[in-house]
N, C-alpha and C positions, 0 to 999 in steps of 0.2 A: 496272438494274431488269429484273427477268426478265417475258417478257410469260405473260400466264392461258394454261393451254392451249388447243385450240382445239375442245376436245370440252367444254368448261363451258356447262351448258346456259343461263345466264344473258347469258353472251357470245354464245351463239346466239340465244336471244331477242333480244335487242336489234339483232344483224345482219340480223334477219329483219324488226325491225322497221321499221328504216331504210329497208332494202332497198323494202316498201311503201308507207311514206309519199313515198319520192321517186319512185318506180316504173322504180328499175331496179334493178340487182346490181353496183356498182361495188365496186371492191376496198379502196377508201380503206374504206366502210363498215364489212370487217372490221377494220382497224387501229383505230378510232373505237370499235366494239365493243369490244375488248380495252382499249382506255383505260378506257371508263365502266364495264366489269365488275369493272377492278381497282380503281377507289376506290369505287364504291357497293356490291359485294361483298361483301365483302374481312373477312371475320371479325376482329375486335377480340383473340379468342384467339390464342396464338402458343405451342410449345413452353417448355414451363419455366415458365409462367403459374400461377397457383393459382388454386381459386375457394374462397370460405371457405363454409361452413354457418354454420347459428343457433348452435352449441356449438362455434365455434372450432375445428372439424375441418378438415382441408385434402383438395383434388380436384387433386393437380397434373398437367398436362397435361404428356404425354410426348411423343407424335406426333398430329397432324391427318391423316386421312383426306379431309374434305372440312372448308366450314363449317358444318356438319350433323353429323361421328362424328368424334370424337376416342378415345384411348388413354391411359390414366391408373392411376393408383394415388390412395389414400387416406391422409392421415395425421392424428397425432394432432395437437396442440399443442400447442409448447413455450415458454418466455418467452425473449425473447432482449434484450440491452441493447443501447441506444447513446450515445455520449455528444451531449449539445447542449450550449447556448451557457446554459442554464437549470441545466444538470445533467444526472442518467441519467436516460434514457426507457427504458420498458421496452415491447416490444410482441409479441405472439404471431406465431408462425412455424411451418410442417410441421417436424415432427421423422420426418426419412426415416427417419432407422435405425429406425421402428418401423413403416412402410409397408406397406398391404396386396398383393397379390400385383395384378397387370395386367390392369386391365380396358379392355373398349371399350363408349363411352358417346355416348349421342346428346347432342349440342347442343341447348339449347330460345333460341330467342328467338337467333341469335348476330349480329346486326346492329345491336340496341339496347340488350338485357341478359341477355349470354350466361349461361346456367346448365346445370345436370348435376342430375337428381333422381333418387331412391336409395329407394323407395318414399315415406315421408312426408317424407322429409328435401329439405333445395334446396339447391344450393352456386354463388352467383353469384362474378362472377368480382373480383377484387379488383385494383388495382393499384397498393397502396402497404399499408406495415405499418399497424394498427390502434394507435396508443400507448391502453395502458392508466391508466400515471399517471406523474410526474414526480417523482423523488426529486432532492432536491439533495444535491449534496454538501455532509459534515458530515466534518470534519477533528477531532478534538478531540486 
């Protein structure tokens, strides 16, 4: 587990806060910082992440800058199948090969429910396929 850096200004917050409520500057205080910065932090987003919009469009995130700007591209959606124990599920997926060119995008909200917005449009972040509907197999 790699520690926060030490220039996060969250991880300084909190070493500073420490640092006052005990009223001194001990060292432990910054290791204690780096702990609670990295799981109270710690953005929910992660490279190769999607967030979907209202129209099944996709925001896939490429690189993170901080938990605040990330670097992404746009796509359409495509249908993709899987098989289950019911039958074929069908559920919507970015179709990259038709991906728009790189952009870089502020975070809104990335602690409780990260999203990406595109003038009127939202793209919250998703973390499993959407099944549209359920076809069974039909052998005849």
């Amino acid at each position: 587990m790699e520690a926060p850096d030490s220039g996060c200004r969250y991880q300084r917050a909190i070493r500073q806060s420490m640092n006052k409520m005990f009223n001194n500057r001990s060292s432990v205080h910054h290791v204690l910082a780096g702990i609670i910065s990295e799981y109270s932090h710690k953005s929910w987003v992660r490279p190769g992440s999607y967030m979907l919009g209202s129209r099944f469009h996709f925001f896939v995130v490429k690189r993170l800058f901080s938990p605040h700007w990330c670097e992404g591209y746009f796509c359409p959606p495509r249908v993709g199948f899987t098989n289950t124990s019911t039958g074929l599920a069908q559920y919507y997926m970015p179709d990259i090969f038709r991906r728009s060119s790189t952009r870089r995008k502020r975070i809104f909200n990335p602690w409780y429910s990260p999203s990406v917005r595109v003038r009127t449009r939202t793209f919250t972040l998703e973390s499993k396929h959407e099944p549209l509907s359920n076809i069974p197999f039909i052998f005849a």
